[in-house]
N, C-alpha and C positions, 0 to 999 in steps of 0.2 A: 614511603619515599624518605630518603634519608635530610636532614636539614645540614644544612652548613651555620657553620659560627666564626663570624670574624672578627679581633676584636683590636682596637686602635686606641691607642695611647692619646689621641686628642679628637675633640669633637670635631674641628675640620676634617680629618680624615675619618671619621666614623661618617661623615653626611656625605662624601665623596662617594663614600662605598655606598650611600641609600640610592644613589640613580640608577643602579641595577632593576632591572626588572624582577617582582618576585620576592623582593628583599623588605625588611621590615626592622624595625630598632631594637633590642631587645634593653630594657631595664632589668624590673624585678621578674618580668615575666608572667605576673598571673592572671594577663589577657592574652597576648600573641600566644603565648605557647599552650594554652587552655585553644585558643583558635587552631591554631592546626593538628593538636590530637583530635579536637572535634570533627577534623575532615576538609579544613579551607585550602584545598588547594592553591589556592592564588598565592602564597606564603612559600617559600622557597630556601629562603636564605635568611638569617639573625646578623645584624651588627650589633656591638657595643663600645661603649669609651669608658676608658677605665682613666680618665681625666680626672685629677685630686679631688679640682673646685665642684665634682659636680656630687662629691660625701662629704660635703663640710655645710656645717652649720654654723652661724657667725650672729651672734647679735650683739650689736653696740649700739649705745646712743638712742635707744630705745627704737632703735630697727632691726630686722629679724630678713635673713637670708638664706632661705634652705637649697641646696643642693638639688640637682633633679634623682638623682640615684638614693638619697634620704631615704631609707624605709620606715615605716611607721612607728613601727616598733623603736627605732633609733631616736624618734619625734615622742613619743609617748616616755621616755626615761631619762629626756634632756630634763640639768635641773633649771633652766630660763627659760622655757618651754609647757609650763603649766596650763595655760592659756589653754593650750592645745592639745592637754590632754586624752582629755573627753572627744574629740572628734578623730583623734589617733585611733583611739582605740575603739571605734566606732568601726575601724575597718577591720572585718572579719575576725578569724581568732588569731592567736599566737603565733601559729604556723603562716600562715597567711601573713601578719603583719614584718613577721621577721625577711618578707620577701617584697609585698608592696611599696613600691615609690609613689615620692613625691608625685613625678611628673607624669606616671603610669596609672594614675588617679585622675589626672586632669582629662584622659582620655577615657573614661570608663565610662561606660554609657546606662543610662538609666535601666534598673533599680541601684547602681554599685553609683561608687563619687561623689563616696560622704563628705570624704575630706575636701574636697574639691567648694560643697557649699558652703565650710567654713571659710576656702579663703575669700570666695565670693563677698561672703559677709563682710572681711577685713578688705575688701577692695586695694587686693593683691596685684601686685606687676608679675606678669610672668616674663620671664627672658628667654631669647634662645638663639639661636646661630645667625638668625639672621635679624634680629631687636630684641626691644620689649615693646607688650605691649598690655595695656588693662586690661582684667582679668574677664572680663564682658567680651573685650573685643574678642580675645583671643576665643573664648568659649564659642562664638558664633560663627569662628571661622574655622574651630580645630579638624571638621575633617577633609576640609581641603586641604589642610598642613602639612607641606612635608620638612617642616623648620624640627629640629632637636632641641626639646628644653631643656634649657641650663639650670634654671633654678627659679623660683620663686620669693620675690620679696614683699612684705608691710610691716606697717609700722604697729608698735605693739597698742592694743587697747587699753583707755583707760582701766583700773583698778575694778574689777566688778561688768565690765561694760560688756563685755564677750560673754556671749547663751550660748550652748549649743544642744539639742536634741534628737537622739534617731529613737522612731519607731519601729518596733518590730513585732514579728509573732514570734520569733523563737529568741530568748536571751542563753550563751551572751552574741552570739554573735549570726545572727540571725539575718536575711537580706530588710534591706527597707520599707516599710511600706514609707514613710516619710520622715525624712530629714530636714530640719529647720535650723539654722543660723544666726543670730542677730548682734548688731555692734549698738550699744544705745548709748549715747551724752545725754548726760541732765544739769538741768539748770541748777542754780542753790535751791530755789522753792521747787523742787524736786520733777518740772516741768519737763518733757522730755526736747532738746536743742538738736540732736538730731538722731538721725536709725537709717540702719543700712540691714535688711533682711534678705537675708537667701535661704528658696528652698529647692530639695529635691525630693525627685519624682511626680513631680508637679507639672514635666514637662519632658524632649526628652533629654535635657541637660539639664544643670542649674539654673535656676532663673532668681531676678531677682522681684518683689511684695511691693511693688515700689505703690501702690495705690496705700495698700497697709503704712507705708512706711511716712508716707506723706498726712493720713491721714493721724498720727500717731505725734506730732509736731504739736508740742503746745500742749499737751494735756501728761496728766499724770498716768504711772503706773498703777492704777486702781483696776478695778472691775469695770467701773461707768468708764473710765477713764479712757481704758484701750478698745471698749464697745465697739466705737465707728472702724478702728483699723482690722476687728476679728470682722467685719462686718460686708468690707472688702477685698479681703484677704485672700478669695479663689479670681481676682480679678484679673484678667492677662494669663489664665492657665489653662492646661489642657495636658490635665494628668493620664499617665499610661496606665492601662490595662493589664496585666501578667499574673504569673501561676500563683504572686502573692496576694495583690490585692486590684480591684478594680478601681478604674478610673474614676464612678460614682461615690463607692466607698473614701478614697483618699481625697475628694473634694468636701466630702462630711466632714471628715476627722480634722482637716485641715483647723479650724479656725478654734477648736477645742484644742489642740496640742499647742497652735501659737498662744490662745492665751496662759494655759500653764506657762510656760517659758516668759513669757511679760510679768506676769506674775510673780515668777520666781520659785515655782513650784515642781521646778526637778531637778530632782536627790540624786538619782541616778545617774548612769550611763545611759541606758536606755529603756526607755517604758511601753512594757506591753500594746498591742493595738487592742 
């Protein structure tokens, strides 16, 4: 069956055109269109908005604003953008990333939407035609959304304060078995003031460690120190199953990979399961 492609100069008229029946958004493409070569019929028709604001990247004032059509690849080679290196480039390989968006990640369903637990971690607004809203909310409501995301905004991390980590079995670009996020404050006597933790595949969206992340208040980056938060760390989860790894498996490894990363112990991109 043949697909149609529409494509509209601004995102009021690309959401106009989504109350067709059948009809679906089209970004980068390497979910909808992976879905209907696999046989979804329910898929019909592609829109798109080829709207400036939704390829630009802006950060001033130590805010950061990515466009929803942003590919990865574009996020992995900005130079005010470092931050977010490592979790660019956590999505897929080269080819892949030269096509992935922003806002086309926000939607990717567990084992994929690396990037997605970083913004979680940076406790992200997302915007979109019809608001904003926190990056929680919106994750817990996205598939009933038929809103079009604009872009995504946070504020940049402290110097050092941003972790990020994907597991896999195949490097470099390998699917998940578990991705980890973390924003950490610390005090001057190097106590930690506050932590904001997101993982994935731990669920089947992002979610965020908030047991971990509570329990992590007040104590230092040591061994003893992050003990209690590795300790509740698979609390509030209820990780998937799939051809990578199972549900039992990614609840073991869990509390071994966060505390690498509390720790400060990876080098890499990403580390073997």
């Amino acid at each position: 069956m043949a697909l149609a492609l529409q494509t509209f100069s601004t995102v009021k008229d690309a959401n106009a055109a989504l109350k067709a029946t059948g009809t679906r958004y089209l970004g980068g493409g390497t979910l909808v269109v992976r879905a209907a070569n696999e046989g979804d019929v329910s898929i019909s028709s592609f829109v798109r908005s080829t709207e400036p604001s939704q390829s630009a990247i802006t950060v001033s004032g130590g805010t950061v604003r990515i466009g929803a059509s942003v590919t990865m690849a574009a996020i992995a080679r900005h130079p005010d953008l470092g931050t977010l290196t490592r979790a660019a480039r956590a999505v897929g390989g080269p080819a892949i990333r030269n096509m992935a968006t922003v806002g086309g990640n926000l939607f990717a369903p567990t084992p994929y939407g690396d990037f997605t637990v970083a913004l979680l971690a940076l406790d992200a607004t997302v915007s979109t035609d019809g608001g904003d809203l926190p990056i929680e909310t919106f994750l817990a409501k996205r598939d009933g959304s038929h809103a079009i995301v604009t872009s995504v905004g946070f504020a940049l991390p402290p110097q050092g304060g941003f972790r990020f980590l994907k597991v896999s079995r195949i490097k470099p670009k390998g699917i998940s078995v578990l991705s980890i996020a973390a924003v950490l404050e610390q005090a001057a006597d190097g106590t930690v003031s506050a932590a904001r933790i997101a993982l994935g595949c731990m669920a089947d969206r992002p979610m965020r460690a908030k047991a971990a992340e509570k329990a992590l208040l007040g104590r230092k980056l040591t061994s003893d120190g992050i003990a209690p938060a590795l300790a509740v760390a698979s609390e509030g989860t209820s990780p998937t199953t799939d051809p990578i790894a199972s549900a039992w498996y990614r609840a073991q490894v869990l509390p071994v990979h966060l505390g690498r990363l509390l720790l400060g112990q990876v080098a890499g991109m990403e580390t073997k399961a």
